[in-house]
C-alpha positions as CSV (number, residue, x, y, z in Angstrom):
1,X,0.0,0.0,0.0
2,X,1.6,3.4,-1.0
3,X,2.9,5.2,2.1
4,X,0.8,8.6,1.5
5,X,-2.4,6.8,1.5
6,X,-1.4,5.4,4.8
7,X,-1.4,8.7,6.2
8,X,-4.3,10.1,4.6
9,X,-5.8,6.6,6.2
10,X,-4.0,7.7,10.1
11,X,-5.4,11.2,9.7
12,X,-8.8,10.2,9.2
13,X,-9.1,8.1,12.2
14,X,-7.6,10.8,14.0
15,X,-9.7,12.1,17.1
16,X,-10.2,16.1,16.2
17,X,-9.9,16.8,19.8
18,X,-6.5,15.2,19.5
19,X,-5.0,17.3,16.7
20,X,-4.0,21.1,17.2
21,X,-3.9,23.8,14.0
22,X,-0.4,24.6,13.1
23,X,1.1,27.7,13.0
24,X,2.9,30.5,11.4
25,X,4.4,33.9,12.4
26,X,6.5,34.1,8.9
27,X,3.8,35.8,7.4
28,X,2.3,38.9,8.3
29,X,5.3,39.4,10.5
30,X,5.8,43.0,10.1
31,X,2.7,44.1,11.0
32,X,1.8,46.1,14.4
33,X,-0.4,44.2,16.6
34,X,-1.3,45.2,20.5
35,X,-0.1,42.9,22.8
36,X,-2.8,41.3,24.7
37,X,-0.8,40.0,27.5
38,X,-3.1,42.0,29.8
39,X,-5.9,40.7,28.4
40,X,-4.9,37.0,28.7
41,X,-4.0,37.6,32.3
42,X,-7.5,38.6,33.0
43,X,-8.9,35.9,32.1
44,X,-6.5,33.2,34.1
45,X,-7.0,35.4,36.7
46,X,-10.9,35.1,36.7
47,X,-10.6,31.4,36.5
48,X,-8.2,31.3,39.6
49,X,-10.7,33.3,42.1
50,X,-13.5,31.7,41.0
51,X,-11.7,27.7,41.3
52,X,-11.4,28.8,44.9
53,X,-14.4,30.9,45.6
54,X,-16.6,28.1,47.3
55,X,-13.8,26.4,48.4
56,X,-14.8,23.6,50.8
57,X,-13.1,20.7,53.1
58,X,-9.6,20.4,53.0
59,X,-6.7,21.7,51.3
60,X,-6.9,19.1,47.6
61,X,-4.3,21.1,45.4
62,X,-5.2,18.5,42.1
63,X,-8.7,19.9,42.4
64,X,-7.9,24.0,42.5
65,X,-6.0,22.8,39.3
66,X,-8.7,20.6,37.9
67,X,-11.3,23.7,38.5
68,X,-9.5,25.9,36.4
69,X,-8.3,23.7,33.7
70,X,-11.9,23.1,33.2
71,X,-12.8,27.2,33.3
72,X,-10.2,28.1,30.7
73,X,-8.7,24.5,28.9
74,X,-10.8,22.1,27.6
75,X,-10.9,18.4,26.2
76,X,-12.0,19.5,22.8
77,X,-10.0,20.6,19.8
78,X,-9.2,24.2,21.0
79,X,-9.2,25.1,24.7
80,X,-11.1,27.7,25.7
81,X,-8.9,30.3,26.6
82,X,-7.4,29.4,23.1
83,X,-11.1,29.6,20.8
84,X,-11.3,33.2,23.1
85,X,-8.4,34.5,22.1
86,X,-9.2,33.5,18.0
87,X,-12.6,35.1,18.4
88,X,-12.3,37.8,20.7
89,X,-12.7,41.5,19.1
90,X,-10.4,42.9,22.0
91,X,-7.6,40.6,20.6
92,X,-6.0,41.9,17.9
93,X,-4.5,38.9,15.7
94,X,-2.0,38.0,12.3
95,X,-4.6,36.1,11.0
96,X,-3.0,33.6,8.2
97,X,-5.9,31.8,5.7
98,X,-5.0,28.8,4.8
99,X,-4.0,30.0,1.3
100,X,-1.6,32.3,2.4
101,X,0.4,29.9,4.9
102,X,3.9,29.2,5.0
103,X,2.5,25.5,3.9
104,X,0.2,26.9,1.7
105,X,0.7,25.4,-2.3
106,X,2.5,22.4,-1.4
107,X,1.4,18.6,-1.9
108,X,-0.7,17.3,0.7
109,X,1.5,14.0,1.1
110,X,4.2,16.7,2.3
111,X,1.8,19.0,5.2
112,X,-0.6,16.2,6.2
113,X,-2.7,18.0,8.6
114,X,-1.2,20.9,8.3
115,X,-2.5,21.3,5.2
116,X,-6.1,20.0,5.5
117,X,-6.7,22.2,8.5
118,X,-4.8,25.1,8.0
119,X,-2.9,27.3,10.9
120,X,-4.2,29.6,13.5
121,X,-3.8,32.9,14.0
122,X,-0.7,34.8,15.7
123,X,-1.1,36.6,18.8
124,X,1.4,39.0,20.6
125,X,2.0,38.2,24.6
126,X,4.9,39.7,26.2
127,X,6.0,41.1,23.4
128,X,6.4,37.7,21.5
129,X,4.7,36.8,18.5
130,X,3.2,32.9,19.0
131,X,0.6,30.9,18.0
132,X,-2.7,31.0,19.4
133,X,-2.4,27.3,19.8
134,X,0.2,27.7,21.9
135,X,-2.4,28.7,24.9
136,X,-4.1,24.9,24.7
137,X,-0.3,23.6,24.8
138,X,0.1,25.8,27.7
139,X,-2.9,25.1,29.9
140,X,-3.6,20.7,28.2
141,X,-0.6,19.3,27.5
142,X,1.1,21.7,30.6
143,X,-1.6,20.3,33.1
144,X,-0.9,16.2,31.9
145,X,2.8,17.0,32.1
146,X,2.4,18.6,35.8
147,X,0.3,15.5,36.5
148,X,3.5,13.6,35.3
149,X,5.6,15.4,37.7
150,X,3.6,14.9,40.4
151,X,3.9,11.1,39.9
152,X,7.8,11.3,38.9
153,X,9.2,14.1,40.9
154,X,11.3,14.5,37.8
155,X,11.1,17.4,35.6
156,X,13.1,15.3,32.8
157,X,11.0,12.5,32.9
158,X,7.7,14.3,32.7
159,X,9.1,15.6,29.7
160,X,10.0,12.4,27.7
161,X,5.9,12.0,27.2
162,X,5.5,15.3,25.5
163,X,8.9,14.8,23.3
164,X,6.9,11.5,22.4
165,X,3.9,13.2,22.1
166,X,5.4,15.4,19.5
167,X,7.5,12.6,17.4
168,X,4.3,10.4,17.2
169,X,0.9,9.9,15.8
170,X,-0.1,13.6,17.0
171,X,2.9,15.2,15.8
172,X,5.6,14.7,13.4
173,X,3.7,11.3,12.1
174,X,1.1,13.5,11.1
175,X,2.3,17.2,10.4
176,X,5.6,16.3,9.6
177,X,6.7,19.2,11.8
178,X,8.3,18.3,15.8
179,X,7.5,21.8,16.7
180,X,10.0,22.8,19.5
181,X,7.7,25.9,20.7
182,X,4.9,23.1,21.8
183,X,7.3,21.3,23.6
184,X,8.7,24.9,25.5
185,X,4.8,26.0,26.3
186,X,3.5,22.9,27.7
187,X,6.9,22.5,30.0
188,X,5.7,26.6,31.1
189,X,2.1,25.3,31.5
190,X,3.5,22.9,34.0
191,X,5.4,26.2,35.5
192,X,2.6,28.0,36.0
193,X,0.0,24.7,37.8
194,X,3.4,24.2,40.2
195,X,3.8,28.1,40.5
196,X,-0.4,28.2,42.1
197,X,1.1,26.0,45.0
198,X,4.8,26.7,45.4
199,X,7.3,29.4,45.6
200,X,10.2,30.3,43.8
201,X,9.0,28.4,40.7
202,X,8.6,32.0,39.4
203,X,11.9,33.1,40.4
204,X,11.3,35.5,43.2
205,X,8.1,35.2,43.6
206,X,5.8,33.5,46.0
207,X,3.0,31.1,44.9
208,X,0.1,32.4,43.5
209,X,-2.0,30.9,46.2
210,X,-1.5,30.6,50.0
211,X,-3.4,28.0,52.4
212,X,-5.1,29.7,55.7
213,X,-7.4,28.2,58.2
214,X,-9.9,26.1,55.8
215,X,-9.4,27.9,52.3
216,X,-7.1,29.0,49.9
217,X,-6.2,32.9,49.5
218,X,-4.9,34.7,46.3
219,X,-1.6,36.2,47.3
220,X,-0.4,37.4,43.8
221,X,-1.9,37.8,40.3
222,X,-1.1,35.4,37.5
223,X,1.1,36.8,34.7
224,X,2.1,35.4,31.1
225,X,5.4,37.4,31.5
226,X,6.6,35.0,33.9
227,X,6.5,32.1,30.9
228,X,6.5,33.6,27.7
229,X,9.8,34.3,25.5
230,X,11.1,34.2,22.1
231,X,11.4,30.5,22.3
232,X,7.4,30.4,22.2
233,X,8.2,32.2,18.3
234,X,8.1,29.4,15.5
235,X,10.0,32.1,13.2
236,X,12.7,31.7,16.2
237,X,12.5,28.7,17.0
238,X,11.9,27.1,14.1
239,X,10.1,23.1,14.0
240,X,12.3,20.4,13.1
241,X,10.8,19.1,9.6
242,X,10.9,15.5,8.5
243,X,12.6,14.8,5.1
244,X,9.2,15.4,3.0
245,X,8.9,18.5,4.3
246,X,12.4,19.9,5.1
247,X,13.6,21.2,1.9
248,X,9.9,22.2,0.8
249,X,9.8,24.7,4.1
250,X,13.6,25.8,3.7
251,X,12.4,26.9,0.3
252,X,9.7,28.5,1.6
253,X,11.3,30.2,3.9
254,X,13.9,32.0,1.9
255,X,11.0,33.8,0.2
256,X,10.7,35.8,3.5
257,X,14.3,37.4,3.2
258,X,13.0,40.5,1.6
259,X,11.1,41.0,5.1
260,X,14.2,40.1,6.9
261,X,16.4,42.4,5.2
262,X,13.9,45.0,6.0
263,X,13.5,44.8,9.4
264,X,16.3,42.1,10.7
265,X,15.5,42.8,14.6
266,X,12.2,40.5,14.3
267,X,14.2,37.7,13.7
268,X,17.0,37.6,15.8
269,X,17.2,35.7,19.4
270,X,19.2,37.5,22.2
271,X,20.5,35.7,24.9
272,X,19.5,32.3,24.0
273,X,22.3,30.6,26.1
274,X,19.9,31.3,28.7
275,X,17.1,30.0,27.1
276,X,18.9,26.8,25.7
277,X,19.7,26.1,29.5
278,X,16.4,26.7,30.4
279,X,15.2,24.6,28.3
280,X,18.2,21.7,28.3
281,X,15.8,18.8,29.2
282,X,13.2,18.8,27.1
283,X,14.9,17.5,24.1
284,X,14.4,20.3,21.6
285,X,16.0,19.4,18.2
286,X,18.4,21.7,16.5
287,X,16.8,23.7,14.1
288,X,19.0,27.0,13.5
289,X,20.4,26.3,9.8
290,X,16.5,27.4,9.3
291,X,16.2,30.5,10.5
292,X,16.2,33.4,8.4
293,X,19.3,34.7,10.1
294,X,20.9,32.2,8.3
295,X,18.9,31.6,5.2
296,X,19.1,35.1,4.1
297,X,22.7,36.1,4.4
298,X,24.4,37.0,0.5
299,X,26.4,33.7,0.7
300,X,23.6,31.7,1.4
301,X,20.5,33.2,-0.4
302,X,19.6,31.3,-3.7
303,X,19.9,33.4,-6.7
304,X,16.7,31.8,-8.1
305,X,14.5,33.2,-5.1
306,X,12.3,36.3,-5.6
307,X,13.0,38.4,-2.6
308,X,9.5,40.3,-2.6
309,X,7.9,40.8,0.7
310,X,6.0,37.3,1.3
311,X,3.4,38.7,3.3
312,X,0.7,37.3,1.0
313,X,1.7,33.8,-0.8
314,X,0.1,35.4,-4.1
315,X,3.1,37.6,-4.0
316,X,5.8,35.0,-3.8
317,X,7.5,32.5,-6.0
318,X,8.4,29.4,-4.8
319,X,10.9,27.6,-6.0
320,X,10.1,24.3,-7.2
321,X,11.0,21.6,-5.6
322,X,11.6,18.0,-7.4
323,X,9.1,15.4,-5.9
């Protein structure tokens, strides 16, 4: 049976509430947005007091966590926090269709579900550009991996599920892409369900909650600035692609270099060293020879690439690839 079929075959028996839109903050990049960190907090914040409003009995930390994962996450496609910030008019949003993605135009044997479902929009928080989908990673896949730890006592090996999670049937198998950024937000989304009960997890900062007499007390606010960096950026930290789609996106991603050249800043990582140590156990892949700090440079830059600004894929050739 030819291999591509099989995978149209996988995808179709694929739960939807266990597949998660791709993303891309290539295109559009240059626009202004608001950043709607402020925003976000609001709403985490909302779902903390009330977890702990009625609060009853004694002290069951699983359950503050299970109250507000239930508020604001989901067990559906997109969490709610996420389908809020997609919809919401007070968010402003890079919003990519499907026609315009940095994986629009290609075969489908190459994007899989990437391209059958498209890619969500791009948000600002913190000052980052990331995926919307990267608020169900965050609050899902952060509240299973601090279940993990809870069970382990091991950050490390909490994390090998999620680095599975990523290299099997609902990531790379079907998307081609091992996507890095997921793997840095749901670590964060563990962060910040530890950070409710414990100090220092925030460095600095005491927990979120505090335990007095028969309930629990809100001792500081919630804020995405404690979690959020460039490493949450897909056009920083770029996906590892699997060989159908590696040369396909490096391609497409040379057709950006026009933007790069005009504003270089937005894709440049400062002090990653700290971020890489941050980070050292979650088993990110190197990805680096992607980004457009490199792609774009005169000695690398392919003569045969038209370096108009790709923020519309009508406006862009692509290079043609041999299949």
């Amino acid at each position: 049976m030819n291999k591509y079929f099989l995978i149209v075959i996988v995808l179709a028996f694929i739960p939807l509430n266990s597949l998660s839109y791709e993303t891309d903050q290539f295109n559009n990049r240059l626009e202004i947005i608001a950043d709607s960190t402020e925003l976000l907090n609001g709403q985490v914040n909302i779902a903390i007091s009330e977890a702990i409003a009625d609060w009853q009995g004694s002290r069951k930390d699983k359950h503050v966590v299970n109250r507000i994962y239930h508020s604001i996450g989901g067990h559906h496609w997109v969490d709610k926090l996420e389908r809020w910030a997609m919809e919401s008019p007070d968010i402003e949003r890079l919003s990519t269709p499907r026609h315009d993605s940095i994986y629009a135009g290609l075969p489908f044997w190459v994007t899989r579900a990437a391209g059958l479902f498209g890619v969500g929009p791009t948000i600002k928080v913190n000052g980052v550009l990331i995926g919307s989908d990267k608020l169900g990673h965050f609050l899902s896949q952060g509240r299973k991996y601090y279940l993990r730890y809870l069970r382990y006592e091991d950050e490390a090996k909490a994390a090998e599920q999620s680095a599975f999670t990523e290299r099997a049937l609902f990531g790379q198998m079907t998307t081609g892409s091992y996507s890095n950024a997921d793997l840095i937000s749901n670590y964060e989304g563990h962060l910040f369900y530890r950070s409710l009960f414990e100090d220092d997890i925030v460095p600095g900062k005491s927990s979120i909650l505090h335990w007095e007499n028969d309930g629990y007390l809100v001792q500081r606010p919630f804020d995405f600035r404690d979690h959020v960096n460039p490493y949450w950026d897909e056009a920083l930290n770029i996906n590892h692609f699997d060989r159908l789609l590696y040369e396909h996106m490096k391609a497409r991603f040379k057709t950006f270099c026009e933007d790069y050249d005009t504003q270089p800043g937005m894709y440049l990582l400062e002090d990653e060293t700290s971020l890489k140590e941050r980070y050292s156990h979650l088993q990110l892949r190197e990805t680096s020879e992607l980004r457009l700090s490199q792609l774009c440079t005169a000695e690398t830059a392919d003569d045969d690439i038209n370096r108009t600004p790709a923020s519309g894929l009508q406006r862009v050739y692509v290079k043609q690839m041999p299949y």
